[in-house]
C-alpha positions in Angstrom: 0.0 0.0 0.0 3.3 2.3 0.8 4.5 1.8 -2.8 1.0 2.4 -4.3 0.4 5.7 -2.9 4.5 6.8 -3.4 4.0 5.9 -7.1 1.2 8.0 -7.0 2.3 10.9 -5.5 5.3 10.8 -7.7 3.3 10.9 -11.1 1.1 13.8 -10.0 3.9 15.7 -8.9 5.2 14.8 -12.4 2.2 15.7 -14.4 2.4 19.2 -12.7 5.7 20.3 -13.2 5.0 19.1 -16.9 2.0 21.4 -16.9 3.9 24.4 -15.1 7.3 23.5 -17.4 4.8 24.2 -20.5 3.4 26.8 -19.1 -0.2 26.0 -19.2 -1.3 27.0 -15.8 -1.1 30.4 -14.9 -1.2 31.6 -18.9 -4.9 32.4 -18.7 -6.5 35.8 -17.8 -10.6 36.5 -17.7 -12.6 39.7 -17.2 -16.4 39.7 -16.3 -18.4 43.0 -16.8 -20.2 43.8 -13.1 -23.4 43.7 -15.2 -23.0 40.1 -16.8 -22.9 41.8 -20.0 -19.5 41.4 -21.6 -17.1 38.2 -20.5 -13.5 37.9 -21.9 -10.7 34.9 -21.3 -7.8 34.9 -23.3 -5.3 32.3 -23.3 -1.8 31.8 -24.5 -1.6 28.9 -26.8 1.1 27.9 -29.0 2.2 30.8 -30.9 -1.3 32.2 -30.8 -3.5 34.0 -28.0 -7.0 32.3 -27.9 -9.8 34.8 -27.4 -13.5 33.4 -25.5 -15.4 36.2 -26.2 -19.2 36.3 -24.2 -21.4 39.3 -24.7 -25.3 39.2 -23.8 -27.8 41.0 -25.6 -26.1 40.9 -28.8 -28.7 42.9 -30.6 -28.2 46.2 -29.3 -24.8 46.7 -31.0 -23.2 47.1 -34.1 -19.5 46.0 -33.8 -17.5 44.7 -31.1 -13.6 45.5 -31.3 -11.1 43.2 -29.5 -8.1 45.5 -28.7 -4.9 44.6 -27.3 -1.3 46.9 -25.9 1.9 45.6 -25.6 3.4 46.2 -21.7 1.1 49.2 -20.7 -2.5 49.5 -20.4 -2.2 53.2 -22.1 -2.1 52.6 -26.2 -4.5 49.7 -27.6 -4.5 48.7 -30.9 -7.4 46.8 -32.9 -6.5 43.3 -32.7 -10.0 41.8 -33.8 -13.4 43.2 -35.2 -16.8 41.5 -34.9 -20.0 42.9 -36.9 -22.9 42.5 -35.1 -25.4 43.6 -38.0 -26.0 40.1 -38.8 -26.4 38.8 -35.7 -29.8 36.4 -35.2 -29.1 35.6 -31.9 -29.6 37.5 -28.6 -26.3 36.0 -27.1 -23.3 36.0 -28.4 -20.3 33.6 -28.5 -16.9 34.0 -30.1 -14.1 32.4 -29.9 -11.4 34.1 -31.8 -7.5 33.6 -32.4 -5.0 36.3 -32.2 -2.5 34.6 -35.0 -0.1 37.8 -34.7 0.2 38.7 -31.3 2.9 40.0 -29.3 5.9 38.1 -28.4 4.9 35.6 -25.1 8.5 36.9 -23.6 6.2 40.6 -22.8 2.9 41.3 -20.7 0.0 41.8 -23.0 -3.5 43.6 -22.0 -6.4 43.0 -24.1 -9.7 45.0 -23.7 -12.9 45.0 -25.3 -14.5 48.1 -27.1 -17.7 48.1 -27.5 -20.1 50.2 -30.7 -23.9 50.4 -29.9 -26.2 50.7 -32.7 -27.4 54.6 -31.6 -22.9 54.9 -31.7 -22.3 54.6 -27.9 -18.7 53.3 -27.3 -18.1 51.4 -24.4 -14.6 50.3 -23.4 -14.2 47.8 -20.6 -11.3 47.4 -18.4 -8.1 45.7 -19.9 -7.4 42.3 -18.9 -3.6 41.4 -18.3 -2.0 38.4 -19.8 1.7 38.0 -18.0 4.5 37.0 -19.9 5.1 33.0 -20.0 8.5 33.8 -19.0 8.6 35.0 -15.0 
């Protein structure tokens, strides 16, 4: 019974330090809107950021932009741009892939920016995704 539970201590400590060593855990950032209305999770992958983007009552806007800054939260840039004019749904759900983004080596903030149909913009705090190298 000794060995059993030493053998299996051993591989979970080994399947975590595989999973830290890849850096899998920890590379994963979210941001919830106090309303409900807007969720965003961005995750590292390899050699692409995935983007989960949530946003309730879809209907009431006309574009969604997906913006992202390099180190500081003070210039953003559009990384991603979702039309919402052809939306037949009242929720939405995207999952998007930043294919270009900055190198993993740097902290990255990504924000969304949302465009009303009436032209109300709406930008929601930035949501920090730390470098893969601490």
């Amino acid at each position: 019974m000794r060995k059993l539970r030493l053998v299996f201590s051993t591989v979970i400590a080994f399947v975590f330090s595989l999973s830290f060593a890849s850096g899998q855990i920890g590379n994963v950032a979210s941001f919830q809107s106090t309303d409900k209305e807007v969720t965003l999770e961005v995750q590292r992958g390899t050699g692409e950021v995935k983007l989960h983007l949530t946003i309730n009552h879809l209907l009431q806007y006309d574009h969604i932009i997906i913006e992202r800054s390099a180190e500081t939260p003070d210039y953003f840039g559009k990384c991603k741009y979702i039309s919402c004019t052809d939306a037949k749904t009242e929720k939405g759900d995207f999952k998007q892939i930043d294919k270009y983004p900055y190198s993993a080596t740097k902290d990255v903030y990504y924000r969304i920016k949302t465009v009303t149909k009436d032209g109300v913009e709406r930008a929601y705090p930035a949501v920090l995704l730390a470098s893969a190298v601490q």
